[in-house]
C-alpha positions in Angstrom: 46.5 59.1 160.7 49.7 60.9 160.2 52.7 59.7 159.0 55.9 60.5 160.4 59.7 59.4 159.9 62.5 59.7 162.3 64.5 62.7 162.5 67.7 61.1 161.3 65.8 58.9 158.1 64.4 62.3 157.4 67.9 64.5 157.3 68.9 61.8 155.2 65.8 62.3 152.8 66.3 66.1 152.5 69.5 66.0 151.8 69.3 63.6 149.3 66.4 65.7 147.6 68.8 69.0 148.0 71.8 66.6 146.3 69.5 65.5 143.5 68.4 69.2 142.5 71.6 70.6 142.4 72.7 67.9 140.4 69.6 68.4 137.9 70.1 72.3 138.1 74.0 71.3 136.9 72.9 69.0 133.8 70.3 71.6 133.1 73.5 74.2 133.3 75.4 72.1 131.4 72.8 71.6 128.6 72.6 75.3 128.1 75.9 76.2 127.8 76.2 73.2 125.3 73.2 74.4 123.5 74.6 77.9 123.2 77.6 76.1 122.2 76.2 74.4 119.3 74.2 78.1 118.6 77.9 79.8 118.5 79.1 77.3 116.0 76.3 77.3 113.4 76.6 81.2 113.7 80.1 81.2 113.7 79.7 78.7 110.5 77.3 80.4 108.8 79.1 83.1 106.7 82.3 83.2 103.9 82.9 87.2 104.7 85.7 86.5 106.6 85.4 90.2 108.3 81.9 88.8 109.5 83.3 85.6 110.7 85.5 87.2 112.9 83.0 89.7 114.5 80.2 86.3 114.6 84.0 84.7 116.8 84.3 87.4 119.4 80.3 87.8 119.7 79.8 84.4 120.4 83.0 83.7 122.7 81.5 86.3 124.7 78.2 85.2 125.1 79.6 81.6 125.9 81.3 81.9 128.4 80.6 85.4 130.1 83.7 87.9 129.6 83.4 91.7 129.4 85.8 91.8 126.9 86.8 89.9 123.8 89.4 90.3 121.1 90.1 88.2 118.6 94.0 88.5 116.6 94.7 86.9 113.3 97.9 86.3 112.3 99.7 87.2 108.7 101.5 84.8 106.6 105.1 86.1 108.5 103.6 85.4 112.0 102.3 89.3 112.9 99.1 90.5 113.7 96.6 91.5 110.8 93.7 91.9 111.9 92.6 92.6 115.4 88.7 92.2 116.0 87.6 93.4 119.6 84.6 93.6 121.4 83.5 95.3 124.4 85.6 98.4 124.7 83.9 101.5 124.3 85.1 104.0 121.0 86.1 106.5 123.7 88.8 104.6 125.2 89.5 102.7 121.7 90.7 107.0 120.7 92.7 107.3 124.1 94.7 104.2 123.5 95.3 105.3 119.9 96.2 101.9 118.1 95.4 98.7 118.4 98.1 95.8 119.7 100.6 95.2 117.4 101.6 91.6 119.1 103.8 92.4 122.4 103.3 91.5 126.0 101.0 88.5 126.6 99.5 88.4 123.1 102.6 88.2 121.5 103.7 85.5 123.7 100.6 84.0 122.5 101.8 84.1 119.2 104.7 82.6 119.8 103.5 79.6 122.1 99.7 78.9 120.6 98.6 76.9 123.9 95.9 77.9 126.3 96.5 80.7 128.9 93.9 80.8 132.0 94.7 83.1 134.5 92.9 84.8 137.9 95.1 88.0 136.8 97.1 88.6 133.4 99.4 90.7 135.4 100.6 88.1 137.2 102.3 86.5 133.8 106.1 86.9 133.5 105.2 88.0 129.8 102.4 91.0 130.8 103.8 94.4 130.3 101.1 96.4 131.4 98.3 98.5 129.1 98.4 101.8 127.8 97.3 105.0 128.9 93.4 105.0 128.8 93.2 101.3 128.6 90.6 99.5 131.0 91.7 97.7 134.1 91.7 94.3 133.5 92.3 91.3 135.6 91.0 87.6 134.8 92.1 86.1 131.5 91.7 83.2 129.2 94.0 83.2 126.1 93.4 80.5 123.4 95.0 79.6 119.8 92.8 79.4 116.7 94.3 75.7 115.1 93.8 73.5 112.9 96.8 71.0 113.8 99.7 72.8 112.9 98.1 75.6 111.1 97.3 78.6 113.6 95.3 81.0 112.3 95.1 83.5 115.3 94.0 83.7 119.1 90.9 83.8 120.8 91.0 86.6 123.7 88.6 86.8 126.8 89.3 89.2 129.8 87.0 90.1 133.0 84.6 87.1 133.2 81.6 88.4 134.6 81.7 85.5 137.3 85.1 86.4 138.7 87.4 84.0 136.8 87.2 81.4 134.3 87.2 78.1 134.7 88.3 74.8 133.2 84.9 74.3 131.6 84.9 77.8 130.1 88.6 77.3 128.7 86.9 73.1 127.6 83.5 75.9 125.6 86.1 77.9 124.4 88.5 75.5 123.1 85.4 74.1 121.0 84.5 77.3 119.8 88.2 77.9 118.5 88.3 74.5 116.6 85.3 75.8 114.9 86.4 79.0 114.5 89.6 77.5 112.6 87.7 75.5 110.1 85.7 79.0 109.6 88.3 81.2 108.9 90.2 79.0 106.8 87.0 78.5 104.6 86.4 82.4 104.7 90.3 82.8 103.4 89.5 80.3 100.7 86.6 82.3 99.3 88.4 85.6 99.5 91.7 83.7 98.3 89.0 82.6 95.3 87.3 86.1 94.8 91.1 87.8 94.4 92.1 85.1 91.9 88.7 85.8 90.2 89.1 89.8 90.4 92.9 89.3 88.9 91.1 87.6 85.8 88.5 90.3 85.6 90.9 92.9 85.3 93.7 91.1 83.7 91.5 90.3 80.9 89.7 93.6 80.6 93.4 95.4 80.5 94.5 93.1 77.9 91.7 93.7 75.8 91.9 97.3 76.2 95.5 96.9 74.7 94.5 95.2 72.0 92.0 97.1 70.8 94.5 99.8 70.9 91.7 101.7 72.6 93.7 103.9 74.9 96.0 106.8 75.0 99.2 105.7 76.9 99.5 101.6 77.5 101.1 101.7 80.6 98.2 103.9 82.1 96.3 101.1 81.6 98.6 98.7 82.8 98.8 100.9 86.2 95.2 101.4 86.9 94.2 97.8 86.4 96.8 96.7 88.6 95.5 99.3 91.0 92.1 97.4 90.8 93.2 94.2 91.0 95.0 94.6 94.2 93.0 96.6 95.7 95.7 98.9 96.4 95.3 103.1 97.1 97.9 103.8 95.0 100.1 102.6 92.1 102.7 103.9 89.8 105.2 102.9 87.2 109.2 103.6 87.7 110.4 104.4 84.1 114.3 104.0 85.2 115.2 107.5 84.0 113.3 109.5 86.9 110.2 110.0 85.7 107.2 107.9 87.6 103.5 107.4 86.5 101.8 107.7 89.3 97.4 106.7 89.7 96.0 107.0 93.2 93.1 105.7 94.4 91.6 106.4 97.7 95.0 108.0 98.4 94.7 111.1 96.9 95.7 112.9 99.7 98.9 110.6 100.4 99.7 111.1 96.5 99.8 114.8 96.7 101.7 114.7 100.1 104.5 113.1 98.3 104.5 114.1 95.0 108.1 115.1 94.6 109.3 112.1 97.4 108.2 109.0 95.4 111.6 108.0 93.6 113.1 108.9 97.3 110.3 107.0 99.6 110.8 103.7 96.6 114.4 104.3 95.5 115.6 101.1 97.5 112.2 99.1 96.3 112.9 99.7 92.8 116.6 99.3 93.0 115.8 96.0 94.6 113.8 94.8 91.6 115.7 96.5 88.5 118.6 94.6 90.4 117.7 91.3 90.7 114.4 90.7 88.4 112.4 89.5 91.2 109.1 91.0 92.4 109.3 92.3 96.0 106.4 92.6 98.9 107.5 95.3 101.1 106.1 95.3 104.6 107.5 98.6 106.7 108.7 98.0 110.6 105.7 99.7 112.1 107.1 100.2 115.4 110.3 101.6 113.9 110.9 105.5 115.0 111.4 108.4 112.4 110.6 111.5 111.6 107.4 112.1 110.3 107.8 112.0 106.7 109.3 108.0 107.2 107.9 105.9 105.0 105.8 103.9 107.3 104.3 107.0 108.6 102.8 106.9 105.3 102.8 104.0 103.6 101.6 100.6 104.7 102.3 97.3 102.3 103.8 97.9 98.7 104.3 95.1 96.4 107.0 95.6 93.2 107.1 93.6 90.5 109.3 94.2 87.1 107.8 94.7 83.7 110.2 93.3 81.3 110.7 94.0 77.7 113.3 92.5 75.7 114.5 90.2 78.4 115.3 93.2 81.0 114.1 94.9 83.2 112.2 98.3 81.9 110.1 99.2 84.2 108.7 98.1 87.7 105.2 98.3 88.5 104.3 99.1 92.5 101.4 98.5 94.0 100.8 100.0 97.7 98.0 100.7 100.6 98.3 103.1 102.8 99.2 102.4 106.7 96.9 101.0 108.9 94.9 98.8 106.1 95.8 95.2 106.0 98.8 94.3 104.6 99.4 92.7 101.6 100.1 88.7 101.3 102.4 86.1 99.1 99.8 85.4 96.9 98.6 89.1 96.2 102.7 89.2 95.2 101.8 86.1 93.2 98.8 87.4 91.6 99.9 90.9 90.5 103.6 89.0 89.2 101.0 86.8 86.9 99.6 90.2 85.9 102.5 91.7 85.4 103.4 89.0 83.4 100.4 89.6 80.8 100.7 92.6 80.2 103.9 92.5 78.9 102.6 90.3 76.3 100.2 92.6 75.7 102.2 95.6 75.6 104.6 94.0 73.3 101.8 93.0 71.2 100.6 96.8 71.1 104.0 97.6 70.6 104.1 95.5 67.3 100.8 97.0 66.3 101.9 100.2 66.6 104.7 99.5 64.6 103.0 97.6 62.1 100.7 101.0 61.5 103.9 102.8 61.2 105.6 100.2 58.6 101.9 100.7 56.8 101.6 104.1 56.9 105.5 104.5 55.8 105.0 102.2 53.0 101.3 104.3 51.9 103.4 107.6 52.0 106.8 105.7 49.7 103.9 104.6 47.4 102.2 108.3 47.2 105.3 110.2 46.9 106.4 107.9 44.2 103.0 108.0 42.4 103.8 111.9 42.8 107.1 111.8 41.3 106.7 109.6 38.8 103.5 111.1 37.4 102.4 113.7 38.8 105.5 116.3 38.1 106.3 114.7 35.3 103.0 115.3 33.6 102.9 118.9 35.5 106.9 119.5 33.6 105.5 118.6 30.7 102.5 121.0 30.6 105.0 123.5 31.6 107.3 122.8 28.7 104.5 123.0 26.2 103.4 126.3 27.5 107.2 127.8 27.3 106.8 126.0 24.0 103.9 128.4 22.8 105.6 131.7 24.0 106.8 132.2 20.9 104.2 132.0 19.0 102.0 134.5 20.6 102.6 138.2 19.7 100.3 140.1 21.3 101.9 140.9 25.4 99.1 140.7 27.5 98.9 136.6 26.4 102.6 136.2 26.4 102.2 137.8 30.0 99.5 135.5 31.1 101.0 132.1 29.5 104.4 133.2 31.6 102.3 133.9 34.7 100.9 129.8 34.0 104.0 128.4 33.4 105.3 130.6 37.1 101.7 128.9 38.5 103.0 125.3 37.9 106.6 125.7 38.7 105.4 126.9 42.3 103.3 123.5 42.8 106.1 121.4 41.6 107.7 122.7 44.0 105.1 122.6 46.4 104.4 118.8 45.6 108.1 118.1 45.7 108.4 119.6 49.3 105.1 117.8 50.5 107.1 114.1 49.1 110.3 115.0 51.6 107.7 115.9 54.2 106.4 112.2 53.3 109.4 110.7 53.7 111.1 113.4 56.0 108.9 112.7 59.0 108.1 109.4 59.9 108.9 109.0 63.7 106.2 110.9 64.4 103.6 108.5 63.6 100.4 111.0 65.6 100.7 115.1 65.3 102.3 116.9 68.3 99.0 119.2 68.4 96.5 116.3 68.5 98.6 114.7 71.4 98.4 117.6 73.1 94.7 118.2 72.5 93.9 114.7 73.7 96.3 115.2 77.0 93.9 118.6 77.5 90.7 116.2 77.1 92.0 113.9 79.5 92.7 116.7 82.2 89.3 118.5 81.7 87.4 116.4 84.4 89.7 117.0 87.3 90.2 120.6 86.3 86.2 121.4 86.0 86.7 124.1 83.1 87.6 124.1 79.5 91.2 125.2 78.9 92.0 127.9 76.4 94.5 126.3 74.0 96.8 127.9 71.6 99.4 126.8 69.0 102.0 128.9 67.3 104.5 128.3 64.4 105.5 124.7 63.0 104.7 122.8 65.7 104.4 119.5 64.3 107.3 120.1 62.1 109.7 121.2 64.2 109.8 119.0 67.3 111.5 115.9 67.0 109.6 112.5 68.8 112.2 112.4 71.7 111.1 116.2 72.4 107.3 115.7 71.4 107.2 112.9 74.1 108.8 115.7 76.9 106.6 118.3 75.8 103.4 115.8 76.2 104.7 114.9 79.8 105.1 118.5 80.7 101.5 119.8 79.8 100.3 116.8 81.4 101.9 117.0 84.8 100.9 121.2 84.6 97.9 120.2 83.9 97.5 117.6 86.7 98.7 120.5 88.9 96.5 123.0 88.6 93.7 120.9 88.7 95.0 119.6 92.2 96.2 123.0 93.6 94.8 125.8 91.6 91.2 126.1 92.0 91.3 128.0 89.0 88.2 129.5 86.9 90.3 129.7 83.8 93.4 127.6 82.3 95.3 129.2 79.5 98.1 126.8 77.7 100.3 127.5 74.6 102.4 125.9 72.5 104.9 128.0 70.5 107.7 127.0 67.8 109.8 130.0 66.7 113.3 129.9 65.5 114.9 126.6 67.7 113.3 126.5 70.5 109.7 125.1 71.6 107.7 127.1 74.6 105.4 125.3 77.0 103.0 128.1 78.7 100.2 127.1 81.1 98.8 129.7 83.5 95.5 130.1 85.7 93.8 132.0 87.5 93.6 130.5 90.9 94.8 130.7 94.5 98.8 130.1 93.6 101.5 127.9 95.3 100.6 129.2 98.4 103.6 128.7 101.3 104.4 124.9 100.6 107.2 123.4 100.4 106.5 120.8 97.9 107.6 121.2 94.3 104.8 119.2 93.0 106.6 116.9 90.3 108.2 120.2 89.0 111.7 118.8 89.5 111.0 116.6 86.7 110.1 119.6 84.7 113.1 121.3 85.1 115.4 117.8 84.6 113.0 117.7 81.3 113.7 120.8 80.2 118.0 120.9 81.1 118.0 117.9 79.0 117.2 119.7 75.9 119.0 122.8 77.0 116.3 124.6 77.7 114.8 126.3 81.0 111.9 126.5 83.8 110.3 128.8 84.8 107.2 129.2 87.8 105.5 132.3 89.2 103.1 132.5 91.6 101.3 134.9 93.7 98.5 134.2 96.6 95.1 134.6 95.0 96.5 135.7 91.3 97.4 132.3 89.7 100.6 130.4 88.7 101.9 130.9 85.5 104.6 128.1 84.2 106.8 128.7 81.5 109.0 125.8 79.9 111.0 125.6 77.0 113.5 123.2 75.3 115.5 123.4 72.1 114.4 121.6 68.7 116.2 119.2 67.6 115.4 119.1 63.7 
């Protein structure tokens, strides 16, 4: 026996069936997309790098909620973009466009009113100014802040939703994401904001103890390249305040040797700023300022300038840059390297007192032997001598008359020998190291970067002659023609003397390698030649393509 239901009772029934399965295929719906929800936020929460946090952000936002393209900005302490994360874009159209956004149009607006954005077509919003050439068509959008209350970190980014537009439950997903997204950056930034603090101590200590210990040829070289590390800058130097700069580089070699001869121009104001006021500096350039291309943001990103003080003033100021395009630098890498800064002035003053309590010690070892000489030494030396006069007359036969004179001639030449070596003893005391082992170590130092041993010759009184405010030129000049022709010459051989004669010292460094060239660059020799016109003396630099660069420099004596 069949059964069988009216056709009315029965429409009812099927549709009631149809309602019921939609409605199950919705919770089912809905329990994935909360389930891959829940997946986005452990992943999302699962890592401190904060450069993998952000890429775990954009991955996930995209799976959630289905868009073809996801970017994700972070904002800098002074409100502009510093990192921009993207997803979705091939690296072919990511070269057409060139750069990435800089914070205009509809993300800037973003930026500056952090509240969602959900839109059938960006272009449509009074703030959209259109894409670049070779950017993507792109139509749908959903814009969200990254928050936590009134902290915004950044903004979440979603464009082309595979489904034709995004709804109020993708922008409710989404919204969830970004609360956790906030709690994970701000826990990434506190473990990198940890790992700098604990990277400034490294370094902070290991360039104090290297002071210390004295173990080092120039202080403030170690005082630069620790700061270099700490930061983790591409380049750093030292302004001196008389035109002569110390400059380390990093990963910016290239940018170094590009502007060599422009630093005291590209930091005049920077420096000027500091020796001014006393207060470090963080320097962020205008990147979407015009210029020429040898501007300073063409070259250089973020710098940070701090003073060095001795003496209660200002001696020198430390910088501290990256090059543009890397991330720029914050308030509390500023705070970090002023802290820095701030130790090693204790510890240069504290080398400084060591170095001068060597020189009181070796000044009063050298009184003490000079004395011991005078008192004793000559006197018992006279004494001989007067006895042997004494016994002239008594000897008659003139060979021994002839050799007793010849004695008596013997000692009266090492009293005055010993007599010139006690002014010598207290004659030259500024000069607490030889000019020739200074030099000798500065040639050490260079042989690395020039791959060859340098042929090194000295002539005429050379530590005698050369007063310390010279000796310190001449040390900066073999240096920086040394650092030269290990950057430009490509040289198989390296020649360098040192010659005293009559008043004048002469610097001599030549090589064998491809010459200047065509550039226009001087190469630091400006501060050669200021070097050598302040002790009256001259420059000189020949070159020829393929046959080498010989400089010549020379400055007078001042004792």
């Amino acid at each position: 026996m069949e059964l069988s239901f009216p056709d009315l009772p029965r429409l009812e029934l099927e549709e009631a069936l149809a309602e019921l399965t939609d409605r199950a295929a919705n919770v089912l719906q809905a329990q994935g997309r909360l389930r891959a929800l829940l997946r986005a936020n452990a992943l999302v929460g699962s890592e401190l790098n904060l450069s993998v946090v952000l890429r775990h952000i954009v991955q996930a936002a995209r799976e959630l909620v289905g868009a073809r393209y996801v970017a994700l900005g972070v904002l800098a302490e002074d409100g502009t973009l510093e990192k921009f994360v993207h997803l979705g874009m091939d690296s072919e159209s990511v070269t057409r466009i060139g750069h990435l956004p800089r914070g205009h149009g509809l993300l800037g607006y973003l930026i500056r009113h952090p509240e969602p954005v959900r839109l059938d077509d960006l272009s449509a919003h009074s703030a959209a100014i259109g894409f670049p050439p070779g950017h993507p068509p792109m139509g749908s959008f959903l814009g969200l802040p990254i928050r936590i209350r009134d902290t915004v970190f950044g903004n979440l980014y979603l464009t082309e939703s595979t489904r034709g537009s995004f709804t109020a439950e993708d922008e409710q997903l989404v919204a969830s994401l970004a609360r956790t997204a906030a709690v994970a950056i701000q826990n990434a930034r506190l473990f990198e904001d940890s790992e700098r603090r604990r990277r400034w101590q490294g370094v902070s200590t290991q360039a104090t103890q290297q002071l210390f210990t004295g173990d080092h040829g120039r202080p403030l070289e170690v005082v630069v390249g620790f700061a270099l590390q700490g930061a983790g800058g591409d380049f750093a130097l030292v302004d001196r305040g008389d035109g002569d700069q110390l400059v380390v580089g990093a990963a910016a070699d290239d940018l170094v040797e590009r502007l060599a001869d422009r630093w005291a121009s590209v930091l005049e104001s920077t420096v000027a700023s500091v020796r001014r006021t006393g207060q470090p500096l963080l320097v962020i350039p205008d990147l979407d300022a015009g210029g020429s291309a040898d501007d300073l943001a063409k070259h250089v990103g973020s710098m940070l300038a701090v003073p060095l003080l001795e003496a209660e003033r200002v001696a020198d100021v430390l910088v501290v840059g990256r090059v543009a395009g890397r991330a720029p630098f914050g308030h509390t890498d500023l705070e970090q390297l002023e802290t820095y800064a701030g130790h090693a002035e204790l510890a240069l003053e504290l080398d400084r007192s060591r170095a001068d309590r060597q020189a009181m010690a070796l000044l009063q070892e050298h009184e003490r032997i000079a004395a011991d000489l005078h008192d004793h030494v000559i006197q018992e030396l006279f004494a001989t001598g007067m006895g042997l006069q004494g016994m002239l007359s008594a000897v008659d036969r003139p060979e021994l008359r002839a050799r007793l004179v010849g004695y008596v001639d013997a000692l009266d030449a090492t009293i005055r020998h010993i007599r010139a070596t006690i002014f010598q003893l207290q004659h030259d005391q500024t000069m607490t190291e030889p000019l020739k082992r200074r030099l000798l170590q500065v040639v050490e130092e260079q042989k690395a970067a020039l791959g060859t041993a340098v042929d090194v010759g000295f002539s005429g009184p050379v530590d005698e002659h050369v007063s310390a405010h010279l000796a310190e030129d001449v040390v900066a000049v073999v240096r920086e023609a040394l650092s030269n022709a290990a950057r430009h010459a490509h040289a198989d051989t390296v020649r360098m003397s040192v010659t005293v004669t009559g008043t004048f010292i002469e610097v001599q460094v030549e090589d064998d390698g491809i010459g200047l060239g065509n550039t226009t660059r001087c190469s630091g020799l400006a501060n050669l030649r200021r070097r050598a016109e302040r002790h009256h003396g001259r420059l000189e630099v020949t070159s020829s393509p393929g046959h080498g660069t010989t400089l010549r420099w020379t400055g007078r004596c001042e004792v």
